[in-house]
PAZA-483223 format. One record per atom (N, C-alpha, C, CB): y, x, z. Coordinates in steps of 0.02 Angstrom, whole numbers, padded with zeros to 5 digits, always signed. Glycine has a CB too. Layout:
<sites>
YXZ;...
</sites>
This chain:
<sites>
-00245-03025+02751;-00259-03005+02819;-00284-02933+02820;-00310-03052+02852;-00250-02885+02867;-00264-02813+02857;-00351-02811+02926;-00168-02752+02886;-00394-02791+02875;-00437-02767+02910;-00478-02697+02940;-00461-02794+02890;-00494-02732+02997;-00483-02665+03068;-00559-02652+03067;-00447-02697+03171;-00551-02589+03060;-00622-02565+03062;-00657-02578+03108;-00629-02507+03058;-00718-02583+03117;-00752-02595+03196;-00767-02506+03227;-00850-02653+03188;-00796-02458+03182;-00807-02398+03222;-00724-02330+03185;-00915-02366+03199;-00651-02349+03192;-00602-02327+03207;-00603-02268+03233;-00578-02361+03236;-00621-02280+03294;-00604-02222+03343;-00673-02237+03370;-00530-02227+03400;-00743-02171+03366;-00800-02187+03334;-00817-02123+03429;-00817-02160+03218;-00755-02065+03433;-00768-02058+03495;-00746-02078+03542;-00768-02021+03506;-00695-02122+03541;-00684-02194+03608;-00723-02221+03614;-00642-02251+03607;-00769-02260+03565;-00813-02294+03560;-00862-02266+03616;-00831-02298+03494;-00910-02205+03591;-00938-02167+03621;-00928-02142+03685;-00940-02134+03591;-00868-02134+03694;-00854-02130+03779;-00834-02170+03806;-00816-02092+03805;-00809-02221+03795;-00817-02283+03842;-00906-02335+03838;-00742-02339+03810;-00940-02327+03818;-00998-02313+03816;-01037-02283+03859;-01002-02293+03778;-01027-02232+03852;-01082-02178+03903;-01034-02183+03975;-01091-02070+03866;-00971-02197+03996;-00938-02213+04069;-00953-02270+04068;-00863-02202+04086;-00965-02318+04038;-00993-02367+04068;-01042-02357+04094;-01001-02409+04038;-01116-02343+04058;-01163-02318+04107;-01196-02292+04138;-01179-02320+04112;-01128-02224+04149;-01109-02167+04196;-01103-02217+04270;-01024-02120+04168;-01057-02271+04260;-01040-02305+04309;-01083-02342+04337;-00997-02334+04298;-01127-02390+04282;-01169-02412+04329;-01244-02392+04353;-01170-02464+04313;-01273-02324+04326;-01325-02256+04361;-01366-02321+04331;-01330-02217+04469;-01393-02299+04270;-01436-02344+04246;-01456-02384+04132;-01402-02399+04303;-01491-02357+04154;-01515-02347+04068;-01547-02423+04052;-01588-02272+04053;-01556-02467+04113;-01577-02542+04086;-01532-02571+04018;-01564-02599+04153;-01580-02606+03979;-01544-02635+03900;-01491-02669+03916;-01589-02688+03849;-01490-02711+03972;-01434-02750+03993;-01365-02706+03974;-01442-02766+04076;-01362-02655+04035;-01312-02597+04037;-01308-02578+03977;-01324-02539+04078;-01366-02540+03946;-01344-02517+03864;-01325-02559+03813;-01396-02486+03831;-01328-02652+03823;-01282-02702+03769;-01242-02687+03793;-01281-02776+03757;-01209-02693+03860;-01145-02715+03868;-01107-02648+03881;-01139-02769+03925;-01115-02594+03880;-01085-02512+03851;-01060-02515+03779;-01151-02446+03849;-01116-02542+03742;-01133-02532+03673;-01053-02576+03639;-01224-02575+03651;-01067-02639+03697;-01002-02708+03679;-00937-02687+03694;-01009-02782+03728;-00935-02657+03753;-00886-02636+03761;-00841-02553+03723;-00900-02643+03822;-00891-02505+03719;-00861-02460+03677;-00817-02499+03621;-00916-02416+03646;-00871-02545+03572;-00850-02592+03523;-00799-02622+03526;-00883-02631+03514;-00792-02656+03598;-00737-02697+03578;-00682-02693+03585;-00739-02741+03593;-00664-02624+03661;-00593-02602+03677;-00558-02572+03615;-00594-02548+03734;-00593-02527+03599;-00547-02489+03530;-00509-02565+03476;-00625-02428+03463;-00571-02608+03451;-00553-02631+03411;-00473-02674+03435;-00612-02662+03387;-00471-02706+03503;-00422-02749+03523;-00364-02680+03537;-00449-02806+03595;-00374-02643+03549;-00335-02584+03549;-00309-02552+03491;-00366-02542+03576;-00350-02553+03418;-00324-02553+03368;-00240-02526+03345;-00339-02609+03360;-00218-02572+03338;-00144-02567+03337;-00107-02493+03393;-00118-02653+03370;-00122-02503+03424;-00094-02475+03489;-00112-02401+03473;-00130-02507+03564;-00178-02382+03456;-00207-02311+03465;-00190-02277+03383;-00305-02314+03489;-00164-02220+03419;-00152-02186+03334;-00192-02160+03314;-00106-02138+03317;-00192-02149+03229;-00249-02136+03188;-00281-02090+03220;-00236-02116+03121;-00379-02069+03200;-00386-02024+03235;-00371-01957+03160;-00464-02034+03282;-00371-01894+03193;-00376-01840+03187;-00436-01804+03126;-00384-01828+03253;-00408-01798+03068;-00470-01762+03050;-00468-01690+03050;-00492-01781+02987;-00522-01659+03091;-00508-01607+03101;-00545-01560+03067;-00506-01602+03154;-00539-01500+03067;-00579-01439+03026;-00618-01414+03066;-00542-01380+02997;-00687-01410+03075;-00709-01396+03144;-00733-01318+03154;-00770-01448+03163;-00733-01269+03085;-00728-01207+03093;-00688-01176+03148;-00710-01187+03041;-00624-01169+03123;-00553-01138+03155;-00574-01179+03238;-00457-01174+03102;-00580-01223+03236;-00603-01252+03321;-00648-01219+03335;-00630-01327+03338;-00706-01206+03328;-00753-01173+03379;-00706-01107+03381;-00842-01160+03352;-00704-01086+03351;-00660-00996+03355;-00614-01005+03386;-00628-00955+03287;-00571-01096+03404;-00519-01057+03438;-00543-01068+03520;-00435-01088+03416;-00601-01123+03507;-00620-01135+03581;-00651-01063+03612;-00680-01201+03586;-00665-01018+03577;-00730-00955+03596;-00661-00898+03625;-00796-00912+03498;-00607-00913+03572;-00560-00873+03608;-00521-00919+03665;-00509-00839+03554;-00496-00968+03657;-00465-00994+03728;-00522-00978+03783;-00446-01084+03728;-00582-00976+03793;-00625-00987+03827;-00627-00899+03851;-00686-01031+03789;-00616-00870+03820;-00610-00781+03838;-00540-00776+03856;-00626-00720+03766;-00488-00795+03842;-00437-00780+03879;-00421-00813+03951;-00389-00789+03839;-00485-00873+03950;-00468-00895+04037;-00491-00823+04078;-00530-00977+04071;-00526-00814+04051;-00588-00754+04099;-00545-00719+04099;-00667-00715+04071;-00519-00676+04049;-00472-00615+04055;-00405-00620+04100;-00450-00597+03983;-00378-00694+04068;-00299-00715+04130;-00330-00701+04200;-00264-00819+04133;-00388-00751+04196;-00388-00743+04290;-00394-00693+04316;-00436-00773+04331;-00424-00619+04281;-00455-00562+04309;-00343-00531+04313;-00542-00508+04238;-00346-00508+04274;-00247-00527+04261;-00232-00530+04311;-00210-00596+04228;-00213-00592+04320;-00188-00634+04380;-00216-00621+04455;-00205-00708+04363;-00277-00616+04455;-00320-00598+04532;-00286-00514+04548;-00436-00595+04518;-00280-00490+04489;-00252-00395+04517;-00179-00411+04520;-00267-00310+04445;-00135-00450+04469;-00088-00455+04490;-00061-00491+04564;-00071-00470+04444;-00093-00546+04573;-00081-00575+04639;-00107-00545+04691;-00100-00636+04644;-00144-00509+04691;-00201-00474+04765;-00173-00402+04746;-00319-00482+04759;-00157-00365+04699;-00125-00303+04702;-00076-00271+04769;-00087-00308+04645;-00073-00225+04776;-00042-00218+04840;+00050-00183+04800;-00103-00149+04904;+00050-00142+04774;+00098-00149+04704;+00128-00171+04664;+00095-00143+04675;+00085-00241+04657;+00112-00261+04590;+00200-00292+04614;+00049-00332+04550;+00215-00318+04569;+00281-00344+04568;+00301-00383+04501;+00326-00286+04581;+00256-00442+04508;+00285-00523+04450;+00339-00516+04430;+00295-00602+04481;+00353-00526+04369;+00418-00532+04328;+00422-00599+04291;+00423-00472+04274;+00425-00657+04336;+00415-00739+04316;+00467-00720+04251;+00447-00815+04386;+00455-00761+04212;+00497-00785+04157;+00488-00861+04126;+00485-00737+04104;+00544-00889+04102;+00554-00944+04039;+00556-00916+03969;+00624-00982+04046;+00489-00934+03940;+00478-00945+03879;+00469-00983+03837;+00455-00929+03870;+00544-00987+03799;+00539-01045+03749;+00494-01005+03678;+00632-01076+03726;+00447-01084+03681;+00401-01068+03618;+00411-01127+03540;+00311-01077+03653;+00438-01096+03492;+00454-01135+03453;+00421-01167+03436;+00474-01123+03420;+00389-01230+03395;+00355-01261+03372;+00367-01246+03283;+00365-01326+03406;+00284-01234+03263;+00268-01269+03194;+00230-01313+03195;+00244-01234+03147;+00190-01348+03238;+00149-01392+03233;+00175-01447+03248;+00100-01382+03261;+00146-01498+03195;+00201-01553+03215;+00162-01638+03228;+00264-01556+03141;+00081-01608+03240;+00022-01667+03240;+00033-01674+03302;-00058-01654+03219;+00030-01737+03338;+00070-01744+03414;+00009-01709+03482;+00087-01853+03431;-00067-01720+03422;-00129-01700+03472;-00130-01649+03483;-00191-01710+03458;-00112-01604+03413;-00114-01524+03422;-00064-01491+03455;-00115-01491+03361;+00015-01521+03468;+00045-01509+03509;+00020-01515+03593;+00091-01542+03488;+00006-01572+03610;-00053-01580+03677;-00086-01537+03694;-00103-01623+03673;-00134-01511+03639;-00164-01467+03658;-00146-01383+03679;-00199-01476+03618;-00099-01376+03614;-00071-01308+03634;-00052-01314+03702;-00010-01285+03591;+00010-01362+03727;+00025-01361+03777;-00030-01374+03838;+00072-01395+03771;-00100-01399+03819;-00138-01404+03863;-00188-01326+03879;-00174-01468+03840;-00201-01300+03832;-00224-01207+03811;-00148-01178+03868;-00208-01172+03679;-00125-01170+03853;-00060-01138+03884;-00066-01162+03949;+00014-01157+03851;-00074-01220+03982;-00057-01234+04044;-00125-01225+04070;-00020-01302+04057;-00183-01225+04043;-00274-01190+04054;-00269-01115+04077;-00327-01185+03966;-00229-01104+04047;-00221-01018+04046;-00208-00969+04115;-00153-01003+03999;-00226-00933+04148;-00200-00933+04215;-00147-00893+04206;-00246-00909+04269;-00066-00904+04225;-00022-00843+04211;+00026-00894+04176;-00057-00770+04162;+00005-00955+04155;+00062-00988+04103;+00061-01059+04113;+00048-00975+04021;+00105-01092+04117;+00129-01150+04140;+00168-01183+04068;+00179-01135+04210;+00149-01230+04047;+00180-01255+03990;+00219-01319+04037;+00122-01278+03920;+00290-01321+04028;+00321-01341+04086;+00347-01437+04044;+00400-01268+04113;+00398-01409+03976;+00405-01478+03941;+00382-01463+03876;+00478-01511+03939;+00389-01520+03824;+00383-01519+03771;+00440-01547+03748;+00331-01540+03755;+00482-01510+03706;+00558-01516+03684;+00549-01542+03621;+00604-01447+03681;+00519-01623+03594;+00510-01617+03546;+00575-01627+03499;+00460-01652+03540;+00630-01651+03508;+00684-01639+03451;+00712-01558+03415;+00748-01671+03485;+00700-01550+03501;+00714-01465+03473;+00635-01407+03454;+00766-01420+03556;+00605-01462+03461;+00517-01418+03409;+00516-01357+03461;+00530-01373+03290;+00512-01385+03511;+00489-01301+03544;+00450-01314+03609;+00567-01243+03569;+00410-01269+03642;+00390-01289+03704;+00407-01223+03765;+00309-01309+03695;+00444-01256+03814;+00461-01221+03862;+00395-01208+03916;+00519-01256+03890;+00384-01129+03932;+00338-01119+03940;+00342-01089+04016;+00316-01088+03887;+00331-01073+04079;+00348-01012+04120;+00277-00976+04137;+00391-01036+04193;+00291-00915+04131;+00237-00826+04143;+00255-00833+04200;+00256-00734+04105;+00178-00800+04239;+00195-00785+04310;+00230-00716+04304;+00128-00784+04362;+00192-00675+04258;+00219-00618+04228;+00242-00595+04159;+00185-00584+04241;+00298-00583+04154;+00318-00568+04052;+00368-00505+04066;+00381-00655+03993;+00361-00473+04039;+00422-00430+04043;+00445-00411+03956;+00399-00353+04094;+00426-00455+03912;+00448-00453+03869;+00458-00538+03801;+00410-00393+03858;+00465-00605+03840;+00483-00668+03837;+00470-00677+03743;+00569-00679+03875;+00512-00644+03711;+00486-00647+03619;+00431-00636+03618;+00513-00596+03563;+00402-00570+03628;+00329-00558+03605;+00281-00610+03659;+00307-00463+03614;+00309-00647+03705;+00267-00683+03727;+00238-00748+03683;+00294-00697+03786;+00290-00759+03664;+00304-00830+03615;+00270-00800+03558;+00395-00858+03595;+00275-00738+03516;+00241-00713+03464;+00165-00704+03464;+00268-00657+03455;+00147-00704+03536;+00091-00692+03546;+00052-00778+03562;+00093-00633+03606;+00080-00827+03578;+00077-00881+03576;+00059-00908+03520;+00121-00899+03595;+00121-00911+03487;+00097-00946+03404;+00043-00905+03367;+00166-00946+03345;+00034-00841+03386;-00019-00804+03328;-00098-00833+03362;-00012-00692+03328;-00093-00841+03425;-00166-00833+03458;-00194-00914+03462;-00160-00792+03547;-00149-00963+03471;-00160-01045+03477;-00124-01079+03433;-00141-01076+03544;-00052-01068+03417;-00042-01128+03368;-00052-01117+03289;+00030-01153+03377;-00065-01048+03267;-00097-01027+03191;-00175-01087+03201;-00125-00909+03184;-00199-01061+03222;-00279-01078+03230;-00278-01163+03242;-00319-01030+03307;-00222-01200+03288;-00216-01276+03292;-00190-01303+03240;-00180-01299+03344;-00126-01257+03199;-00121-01251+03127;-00175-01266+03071;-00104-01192+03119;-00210-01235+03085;-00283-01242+03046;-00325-01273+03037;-00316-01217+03050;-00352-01309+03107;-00375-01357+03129;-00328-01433+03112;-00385-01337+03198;-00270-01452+03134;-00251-01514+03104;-00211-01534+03056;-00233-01542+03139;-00171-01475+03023;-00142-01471+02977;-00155-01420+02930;-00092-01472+02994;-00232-01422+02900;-00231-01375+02854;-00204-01381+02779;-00288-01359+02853;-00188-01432+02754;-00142-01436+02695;-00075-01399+02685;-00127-01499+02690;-00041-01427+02757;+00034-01403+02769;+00019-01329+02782;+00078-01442+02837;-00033-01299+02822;-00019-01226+02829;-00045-01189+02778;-00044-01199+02890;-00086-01212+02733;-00106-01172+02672;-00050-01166+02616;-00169-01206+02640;-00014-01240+02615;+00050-01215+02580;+00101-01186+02618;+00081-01264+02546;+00110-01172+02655;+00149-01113+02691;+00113-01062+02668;+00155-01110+02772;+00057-01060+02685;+00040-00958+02653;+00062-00970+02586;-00066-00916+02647;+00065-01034+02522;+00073-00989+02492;+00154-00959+02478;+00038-01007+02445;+00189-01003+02510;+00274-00994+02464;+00315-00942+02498;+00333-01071+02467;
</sites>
């Protein structure tokens, strides 16, 4: 008989936990067993269903959160002169962005960074063809957009969930 860990997925646990008694406005022991039971017990009957979690590198994450977190500020300032400009003139584009990442979370996420971003819309995720179709409110140059993509979020998500596979890429 294959046995299922009880703490698996250790931050499901933890957040179905604390929304539980988010939900019911109240720190009584009652509420905190039955948070405690329930974090516990959904994952485990869920088991099967939920894919492995993620081990991640949590360096390359804070650095990439400090930079996603500076390029919101900078897009919107961007975007506010480009849209309120009395001049300007948008050059929408489709940018296909190839994929190297091939962890399904770190894909999510890129595409979730990209669609955070003000100015960029991550539209599908093409996964047979490993790429993600992207649309700029403004690009006037679609490659270096995508170049500038993979160097700034998917190197660094690279790093974070696949650092085996991308260390042997640097070396060969």
């Amino acid at each position: 008989m294959n046995k299922k860990p009880w703490l698996a997925h250790p931050w499901l646990t933890a957040l179905l936990a604390l929304s539980w008694l988010l939900l019911q406005h109240s720190l009584a022991p009652v509420h905190l067993i039955a948070g405690l039971l329930i974090g516990l017990v959904i994952p485990r009957l869920l088991h099967d269903f939920l894919p492995r979690p993620a081990t991640l590198n949590w360096a390359p994450a804070l650095r990439l959160t400090r930079l996603v977190l500076w390029d919101i500020v900078i897009s919107n300032i961007t975007v506010a002169r480009l849209v309120l400009g009395p001049l300007s003139r948008p050059r929408p584009a489709w940018v296909p962005v190839p994929l190297a990442l091939t962890h399904p979370t770190a894909i999510s996420l890129l595409a979730t960074i990209i669609t955070t971003t003000p100015g960029t819309v991550s539209c599908t995720i093409d996964e047979p063809g490993r790429q993600i179709l992207v649309h700029a409110l403004d690009c006037s140059d679609p490659a270096q957009m995508a170049a500038d993509i993979k160097q700034r979020y998917e190197l660094p998500l690279l790093a974070i969930f696949e650092p085996l596979s991308h260390n042997m890429g640097d070396s060969a």
